[in-house]
C-alpha positions in Angstrom: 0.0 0.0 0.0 1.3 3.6 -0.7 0.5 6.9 1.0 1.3 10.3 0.9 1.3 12.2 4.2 -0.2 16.3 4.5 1.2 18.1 7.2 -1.7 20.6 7.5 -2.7 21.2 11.4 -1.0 24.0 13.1 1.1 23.4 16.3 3.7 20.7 16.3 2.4 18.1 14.0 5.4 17.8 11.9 7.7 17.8 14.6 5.9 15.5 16.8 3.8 12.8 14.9 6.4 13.0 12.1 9.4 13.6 14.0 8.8 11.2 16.9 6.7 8.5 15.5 6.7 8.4 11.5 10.0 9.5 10.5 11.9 6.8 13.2 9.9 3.9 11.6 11.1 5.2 8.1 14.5 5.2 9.0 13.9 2.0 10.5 12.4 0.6 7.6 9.1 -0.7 9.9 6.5 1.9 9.0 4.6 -0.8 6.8 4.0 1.1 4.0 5.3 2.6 1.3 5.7 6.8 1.6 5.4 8.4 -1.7 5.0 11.9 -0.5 4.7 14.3 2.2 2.9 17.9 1.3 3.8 20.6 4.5 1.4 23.2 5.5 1.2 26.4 7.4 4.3 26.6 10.0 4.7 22.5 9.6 7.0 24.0 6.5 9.9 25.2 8.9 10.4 21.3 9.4 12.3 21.9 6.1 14.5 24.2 7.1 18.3 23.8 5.9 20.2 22.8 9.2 16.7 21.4 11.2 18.0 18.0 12.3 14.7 16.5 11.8 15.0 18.3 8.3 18.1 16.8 7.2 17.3 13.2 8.3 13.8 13.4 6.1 15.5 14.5 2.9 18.1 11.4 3.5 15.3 9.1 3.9 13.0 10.9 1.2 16.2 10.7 -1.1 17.0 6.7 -0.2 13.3 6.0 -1.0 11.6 8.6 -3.5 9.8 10.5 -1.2 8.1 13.7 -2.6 8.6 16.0 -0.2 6.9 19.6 -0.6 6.0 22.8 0.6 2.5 24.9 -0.2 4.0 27.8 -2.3 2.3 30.8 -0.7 3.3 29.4 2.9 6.4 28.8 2.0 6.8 31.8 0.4 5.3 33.8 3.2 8.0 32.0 5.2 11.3 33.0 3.3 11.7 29.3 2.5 10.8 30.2 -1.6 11.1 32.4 -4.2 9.7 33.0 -7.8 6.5 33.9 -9.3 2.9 32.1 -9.1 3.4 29.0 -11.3 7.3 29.1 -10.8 8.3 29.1 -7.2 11.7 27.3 -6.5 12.5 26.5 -2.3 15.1 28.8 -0.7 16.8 27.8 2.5 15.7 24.1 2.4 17.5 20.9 2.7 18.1 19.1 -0.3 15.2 17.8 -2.7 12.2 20.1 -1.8 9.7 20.9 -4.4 7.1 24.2 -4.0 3.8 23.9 -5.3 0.1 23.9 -5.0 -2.3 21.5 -5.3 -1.8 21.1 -9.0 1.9 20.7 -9.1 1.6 17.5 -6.0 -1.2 16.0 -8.2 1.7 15.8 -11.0 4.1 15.1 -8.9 2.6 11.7 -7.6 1.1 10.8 -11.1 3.5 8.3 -11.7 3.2 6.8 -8.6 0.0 7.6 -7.0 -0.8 6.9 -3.5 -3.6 4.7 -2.4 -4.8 6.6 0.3 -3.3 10.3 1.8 -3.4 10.3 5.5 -4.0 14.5 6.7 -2.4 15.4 9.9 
């Protein structure tokens, strides 16, 4: 089974439930599925910072496995963490591998290998 993870609710989502629960079991290899992408919301984008530990370890694991991992464009641009134009946004102060994009550009992005279910958090 494949899944792709949205990091949507405010607070510490993406540091706690994906720092401290899904991200272990990925390193691991014991998280029973197969993660084809993770879509980061709201403040859960700072997760991506270049230089946040949790940060670094996710785009090594995204990179071992082909993990999409990407940030809303207008939060991350309201963040600093991208740069562009609607329709062209590139990241900015990320770890390695992050896409920016809307709902569009994810849709694209997992065409080629859609998950079966996304799981919101």
């Amino acid at each position: 089974m494949k899944v792709a993870y949205v990091f949507s609710t405010s607070g510490n989502t993406a540091s706690y439930k994906l720092g401290r629960m899904i991200l272990p079991q990925l390193e691991d290899e014991r998280h029973g599925v197969e993660v084809v992408g993770m879509m980061f919301f709201d403040d859960n984008t700072y997760a991506l910072r270049s230089g946040d530990p949790m940060g670094e370890r996710l785009a090594r694991v995204a990179k071992e496995h082909g993990i999409l991992l990407m940030l809303c464009d207008q939060c991350a641009l309201e963040r600093g963490l991208a740069e562009g134009e609607p329709g062209s946004y590139t990241a900015k102060g990320t770890v390695e591998g992050v896409a920016v994009g809307c709902f569009p550009d994810l849709y694209g992005a997992l065409a080629g290998n859609p998950p079966d279910h996304i799981i919101t958090l």
